[in-house]
Each structure stands twice: as C-alpha cells, then as structure tokens.
MARLO-467795 format. One record per residue (C-alpha): residue in one letter; x, z, y negated. Coordinates in pm, whole numbers, plus 50000, padded with zeros to 5 digits. Example, Ala and Ser with C-alpha at 12.3 -4.5 7.8 and 13.67 -1.06 7.14 Angstrom:
<sites>
A512305078050450
S513675071450106
</sites>
This chain:
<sites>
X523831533878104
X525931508677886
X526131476077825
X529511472477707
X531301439477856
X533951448378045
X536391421278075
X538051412378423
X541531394278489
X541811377878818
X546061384778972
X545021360779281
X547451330279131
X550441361579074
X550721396979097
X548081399579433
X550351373579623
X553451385279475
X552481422279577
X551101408079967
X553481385680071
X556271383979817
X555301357479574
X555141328279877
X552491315679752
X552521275779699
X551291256079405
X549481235179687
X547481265279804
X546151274079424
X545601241479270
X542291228079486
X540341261579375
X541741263279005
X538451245078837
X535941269479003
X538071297378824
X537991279378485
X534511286178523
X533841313978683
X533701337578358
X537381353778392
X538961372178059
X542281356278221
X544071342678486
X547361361178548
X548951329878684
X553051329378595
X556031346378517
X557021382078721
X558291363979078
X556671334979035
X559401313578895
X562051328279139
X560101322279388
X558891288879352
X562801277079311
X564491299979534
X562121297579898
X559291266079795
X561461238479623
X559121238779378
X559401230178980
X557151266878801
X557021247878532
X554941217078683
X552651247778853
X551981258578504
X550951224678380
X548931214678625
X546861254778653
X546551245478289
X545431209578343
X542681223378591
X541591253978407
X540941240477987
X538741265977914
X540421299378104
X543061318677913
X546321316778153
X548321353878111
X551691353978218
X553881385278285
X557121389578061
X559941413478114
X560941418377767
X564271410377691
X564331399478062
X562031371378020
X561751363778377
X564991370778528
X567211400678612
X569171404378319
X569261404477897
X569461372477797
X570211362277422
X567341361977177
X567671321977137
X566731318777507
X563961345477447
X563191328477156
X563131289377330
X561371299077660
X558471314877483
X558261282677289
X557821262577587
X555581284577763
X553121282677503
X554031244777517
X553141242577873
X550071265477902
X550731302777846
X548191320377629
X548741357177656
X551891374177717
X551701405477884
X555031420377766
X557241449077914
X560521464377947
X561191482678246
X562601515678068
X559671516177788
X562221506477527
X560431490277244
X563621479577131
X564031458777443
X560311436277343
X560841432576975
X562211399677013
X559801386477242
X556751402377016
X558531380776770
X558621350676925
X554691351177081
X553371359476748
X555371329376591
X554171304376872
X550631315576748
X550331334477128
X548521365377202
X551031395077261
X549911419377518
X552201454677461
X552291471577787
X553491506977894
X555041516578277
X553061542778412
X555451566078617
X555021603378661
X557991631378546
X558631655678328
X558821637478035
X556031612778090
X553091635277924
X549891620377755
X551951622377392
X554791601177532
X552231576277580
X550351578977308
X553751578477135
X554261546677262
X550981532577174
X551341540976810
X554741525476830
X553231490776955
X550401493676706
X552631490976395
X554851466876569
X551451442576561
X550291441976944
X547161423277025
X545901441877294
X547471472577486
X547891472877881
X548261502678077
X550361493478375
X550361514478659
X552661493178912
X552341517079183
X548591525679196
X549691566179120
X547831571578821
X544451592278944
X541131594378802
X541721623178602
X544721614778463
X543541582178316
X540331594478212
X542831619177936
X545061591277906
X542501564777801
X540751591377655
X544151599077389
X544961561177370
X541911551677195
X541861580476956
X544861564176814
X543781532176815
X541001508676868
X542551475376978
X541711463177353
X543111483477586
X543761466377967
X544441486178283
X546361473578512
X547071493978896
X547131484679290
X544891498479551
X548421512379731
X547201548279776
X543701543279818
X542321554579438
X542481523279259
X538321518979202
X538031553379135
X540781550478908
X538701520278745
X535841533478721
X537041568078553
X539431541678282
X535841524978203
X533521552778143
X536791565677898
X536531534977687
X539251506177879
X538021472477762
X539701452578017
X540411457478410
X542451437778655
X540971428079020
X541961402379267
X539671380179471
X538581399679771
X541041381280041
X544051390479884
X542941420279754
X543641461879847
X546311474080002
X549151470579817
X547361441279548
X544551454079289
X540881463979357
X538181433679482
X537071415979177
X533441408879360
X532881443779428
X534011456579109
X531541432278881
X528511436779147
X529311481079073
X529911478578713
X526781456478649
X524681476978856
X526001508778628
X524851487278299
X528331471478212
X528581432978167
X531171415078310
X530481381278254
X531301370278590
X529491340378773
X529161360179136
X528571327879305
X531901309679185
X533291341779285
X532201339679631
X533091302179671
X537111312479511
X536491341379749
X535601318280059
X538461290179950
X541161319879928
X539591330880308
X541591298280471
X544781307180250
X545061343780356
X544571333680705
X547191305380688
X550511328980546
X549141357580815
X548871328681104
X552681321980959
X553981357280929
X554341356680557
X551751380480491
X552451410180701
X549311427080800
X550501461880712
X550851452380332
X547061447280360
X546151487680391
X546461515580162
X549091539180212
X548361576180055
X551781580680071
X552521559879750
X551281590079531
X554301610679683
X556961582479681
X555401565379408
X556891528679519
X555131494679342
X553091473979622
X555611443879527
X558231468179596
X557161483079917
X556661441180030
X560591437779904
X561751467680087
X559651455480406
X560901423480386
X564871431580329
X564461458280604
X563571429680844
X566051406080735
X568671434580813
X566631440081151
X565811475781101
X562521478881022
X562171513481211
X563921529880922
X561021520680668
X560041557980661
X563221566680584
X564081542580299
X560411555380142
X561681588480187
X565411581880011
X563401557779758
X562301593179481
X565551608379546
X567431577179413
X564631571379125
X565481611578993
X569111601178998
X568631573778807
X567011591178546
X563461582178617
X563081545778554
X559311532778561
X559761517078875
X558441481578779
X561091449378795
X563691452978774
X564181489178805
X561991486379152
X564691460879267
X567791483879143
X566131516979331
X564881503279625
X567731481779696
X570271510979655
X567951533679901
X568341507980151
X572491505380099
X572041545480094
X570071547980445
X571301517680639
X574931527880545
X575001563080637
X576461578380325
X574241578279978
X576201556579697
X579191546679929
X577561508079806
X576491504979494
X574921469679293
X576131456879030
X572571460178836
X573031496078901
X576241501178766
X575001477978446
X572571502378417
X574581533278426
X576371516078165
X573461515277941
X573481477177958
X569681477578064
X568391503877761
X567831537277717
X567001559378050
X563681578378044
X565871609878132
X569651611178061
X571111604778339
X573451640678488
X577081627978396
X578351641478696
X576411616278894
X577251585278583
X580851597378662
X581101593879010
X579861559278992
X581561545678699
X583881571478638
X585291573378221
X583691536578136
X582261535377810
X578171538377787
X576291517277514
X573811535277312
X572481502377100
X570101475277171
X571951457777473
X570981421677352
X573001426577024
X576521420977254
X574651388277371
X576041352977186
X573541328277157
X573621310777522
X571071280577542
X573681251877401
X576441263277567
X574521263077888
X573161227677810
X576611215677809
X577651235978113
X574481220278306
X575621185778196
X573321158478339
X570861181478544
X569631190678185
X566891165078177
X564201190877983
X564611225077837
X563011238678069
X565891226578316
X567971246078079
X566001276178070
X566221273378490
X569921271778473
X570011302278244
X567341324278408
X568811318678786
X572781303278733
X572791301979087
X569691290979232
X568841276078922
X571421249278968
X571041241679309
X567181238079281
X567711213778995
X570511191779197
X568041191479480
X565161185279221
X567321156379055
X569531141379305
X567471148479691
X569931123979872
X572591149079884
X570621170679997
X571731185680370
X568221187580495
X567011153480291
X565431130480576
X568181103580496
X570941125980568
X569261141480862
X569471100980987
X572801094380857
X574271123581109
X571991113581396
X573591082181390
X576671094381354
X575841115981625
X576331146681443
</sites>
C-alpha cells in the first residue's frame, strides 16, 4: 500500500474531443461546467493548443483566444496546460523564433500555465526555443518524448532523451504515448530507467485505442509516474484516455491519493453526458471512435489520427477502404523513416496512405509536407531515410542537416504589415501567421461580418434581389 498522491490531468476541454470527434468541440459546450472543474482537485486542465485553435477558426467561427480567456476567467485556481509543437507552435510548419518567442508571451498573457512541449521527430533542437521562451514568461515547461516502437527506439534512446531535457532545465517530463501502444511491461522498464536518471515529475500520457491503457496506468504508477492523464468518463476510451472517475476510485482504493473531489467529478461527468449525446445525435462523434481497437498495437495509428483518417475517408466517400488505409498506414511510416506518429507526422503519414490507397499506385501523389520533410525541412528522421526512396520523390534536391528554423527571417512585423487593418491584437497576428489562409478569412469574417456570404444581411439583400 502507498500513499503517494498521484496527480491527474483532465484532456475533456482538448485531446479527448480532439481524439473523438476531431476537435468540434465548442467553447459554448465547455464553458457552463468550467467552475466545477476549478474545483474539483485536477493537477491540470489540458484545455488549448494541439487542434484546438485550427479548429475553432477553421469549422466553429470561433476566436481560441477568447476560449482561453474565458476557461481562465472560470477556472482561477486550476492550472490550464496547453499542448505545444515545438518549433511548430500550433500550426503545421517552423515558424521563426520571434513568433515562437511572441505567442508564448501571449499565451501566458491570456491563461496558459504549463506548456507541454514536443517536436514530432524527438529533436531537442526543434524545442530549444520554445523552452526558452516558457522559462522567460516565468511558465512551467513540460519536456515531452513520442513514444513509437522500432528498432532504434530502445529504453536508452529514451533515457537519452530524458537526460538531454534534464540539463536543458525541464520542469516536469511527459511520456507521450499518442497511440495507446506502449504495454504494461514496457512502461513499467521505461519508467523504471527514467527515474533512475532523474527525479523530476514524470507525466504519462496514452489513449485507451487498443484496449491496455489502465493497465498501462496502473503498471507506470506502481514504477514511480507522478502524474497520469484521464478524461471524464463520457468522452472517455476508445480512441481518448482512460475514465478519470474510475481511475481515482482504483488508485485510492490501492492507497494512492489523488486529490480528486468524486462528487464534482460525477456532476462534470453528468454535465459532459448531454454534450456527448448532442455531437453523436449530430454525427460529429462517430460511434465507432468510441471502442477500442486491438489493432492499434499492430498499425500503431494515434486515436486523433484514426478520427482524421475516418473523417477524410468519408469526405472522399470511401469509407469501405478504412482497413486498407490502416493497413498501408506502417508501410508508409517505415518509409518515412519512422516518425513518432504524433502531429504533424500523423497528418503527413496518414494523409499520404490515403493518396497511396484511394489512387491505386503508392507515391504517384505526394504533399507538399512530405516532400518538406524529405528535405529535412521538418528535423532530423528517427531512421535515415533509404535514398533510393528520398530520390524517387525529390530526386538530386539538396537535404538540410541544421536546425530548420535557422533559414527562417524573423516574420511577425512583416506579417503585421501584410495583415494591414485585420491586425487589431497580436494575437490577430499570430492567427494570420499560424493559418495564412484560414487565418485571414476567419479574421475578415471576425472583423468585418457584413461581407460575409452567409451573414443574415446578405442572405436578405439576395432574397430581395431574388437571388
């Protein structure tokens, strides 16, 4: 018996939602339950950054940054975690270190207390300047490692890792297991190895996918893990994280303290109840993503991935040839080099095994991203990459070996100008330079709504012009 606290983050406002039903989420749907979970005796709230923000301005017209401020309006007491891609921030691409630098400034500003940070190929080179700039906002900086399983991906390249993060200054370590493949015995001598090399927190993070994931917690706690993340019970499993409720009542029962209030839990759990059965009444939330699938510890594909390839299968309308993507999905990934498959590697791989299927000939289409990445514009590749393969997609170009931000000119002033009179905050900016695109016609829609097609005066103006 011991009665060592384990601490519990709740991924209900991010990563369960994003990994259900694609990040639809709305702000709406979180805010009324948000003061129960300030008190409800949570280490965090993951509540921001992976999806979140593309989401929120790509399908719900909605500003992420207002979200933030008002989670952090309703919730004074909780620690708010966010999820940071490195070099990546929150978007699909390096971006200078001044816009690193400026949009960890403001999400401190608006809320943010710990940064989980990570970089999809485990290049620490790739987080140094995000480190930098969470330690110098006075932030907590979360160092995280992609779980993925291949030949080079032994207990010492971890613990490598670890040691690496350690003397860079991290906070707190999280393990992040984005496909829920990493089995009870594995993290029980992975755990195990971490904390002989150091004695800082240590945070698991994994997804009931394959069916393991409590098992999996339970084996990371009795090795010495400090810190486990669950989701609220009805947007839980499947292809989210283990049931926060049923993981506090087990490890209390065993001795451990949690800290949890379990009957705030059950009224979060019984508010959440009405929000799952809105998106499945909708379609959003397929039903399937909802059930484990042992197959994820042979293909090894992220819940938020297997939701993205389920989704873009049914936009294309051939959903019958799931299997078949899964199946194309680790032949891609060993071609690639064996990328963790977290964002946005997951993206790169699983969009290319769709191209590969639903086009009838492997690499006839190939992304951008992936040629960028074959490039070496996205870091250093977990395996080199066979050149054979490099060659027949980008034939004699020149492959970067250095820190792909160093080719990046400071961006953020330049895009000020470029946004003109949209730029209202820095945070507009920091829209306009995460998502170009999107970004831009979010804020014009944001800013000016009357020229908007689907704006209720100009759905008026062309009924009475009979159009």
């Amino acid at each position: 018996m011991s009665s060592k606290l384990i601490n519990i983050n709740e991924t209900v406002l991010r990563d369960a939602h994003q990994s259900l039903m694609a990040t639809r989420m709305s702000t709406a749907d979180m805010l009324p339950i948000i003061e129960v979970m300030n008190r409800a005796g949570y280490y965090a709230l993951e509540c921001w950054g992976g999806a979140t923000y593309d989401a929120a301005i790509r399908f719900l017209d909605e500003d992420p940054w207002e979200r933030l401020r008002e989670i952090r309006k309703r919730a004074p007491d909780a620690k708010l975690m966010m999820l940071l891609r490195g070099q990546n921030l929150i978007g699909y691409r390096h971006y200078a270190d001044d816009i690193v630098d400026k949009f960890i400034e403001k999400s401190v500003e608006n809320g943010i207390d710990i940064f989980r940070i990570f970089d999809a190929l485990n290049d620490p080179r790739n987080i140094q300047s995000s480190f930098d700039a969470v330690k110098k906002y006075g932030a907590h900086a979360q160092l995280t490692i992609c779980y993925t399983i291949s030949d080079v991906h032994t207990i010492a390249y971890y613990t490598d890792l670890v040691k690496q993060f350690v003397n860079m200054g991290a906070d707190s370590i999280c393990l992040k297991d984005m496909a829920g493949i990493i089995t009870p015995k594995v993290v029980r001598e992975l755990v195990t190895a971490i904390k002989k090399v150091t004695d800082i927190p240590l945070n698991i993070h994994t997804h009931s996918t394959s069916g393991i994931a409590q098992m999996t917690y339970l084996a990371a706690v009795e090795a010495g893990v400090d810190i486990i993340d669950c989701a609220i019970s009805p947007f839980s499993e499947g292809t989210s994280q283990p049931t926060t409720e049923s993981m506090a009542l087990a490890l209390e029962e065993l001795g451990y303290k949690t800290n949890l209030n379990i009957d705030r839990l059950e009224e979060i759990a019984d508010y959440f109840k009405g929000i799952r059965n809105k998106y499945l009444d909708s379609g959003i939330l397929d039903p399937k993503m909802l059930f484990s699938d042992p197959k994820a510890l042979i293909y090894q594909v992220p819940g938020g991935m297997l939701s993205n390839l389920n989704s873009q299968l049914k936009q294309a309308k051939a959903i019958d040839r799931y299997d078949e993507v899964l199946q194309e999905v680790p032949r891609v990934w060993k071609d690639l080099g064996f990328p963790p498959l977290v964002t946005p590697m997951s993206q790169m791989v699983g969009t290319q095994a769709v191209f590969n299927v639903l086009a009838g000939e492997r690499y006839r289409m190939v992304p951008t991203e992936v040629k960028d990445y074959l490039h070496g514009k996205y870091g250093k590749t977990p395996v080199p990459v066979k050149e054979d393969f490099r060659k027949s997609i980008i034939g004699d170009d020149k492959v970067i070996t250095h820190r792909p931000a160093d080719d990046i000119a400071p961006e953020f002033e330049k895009l000020k100008k470029e946004l003109g009179e949209l730029a209202k905050t820095d945070e507009d900016v920091l829209t306009y330079a995460l998502f170009p695109q999107v970004g831009k016609a979010y804020l014009k829609k944001k800013y000016h709504p009357e020229e908007d097609e689907n704006h209720p005066i100009r759905i008026q103006a062309r009924y009475r012009r009979g159009g």
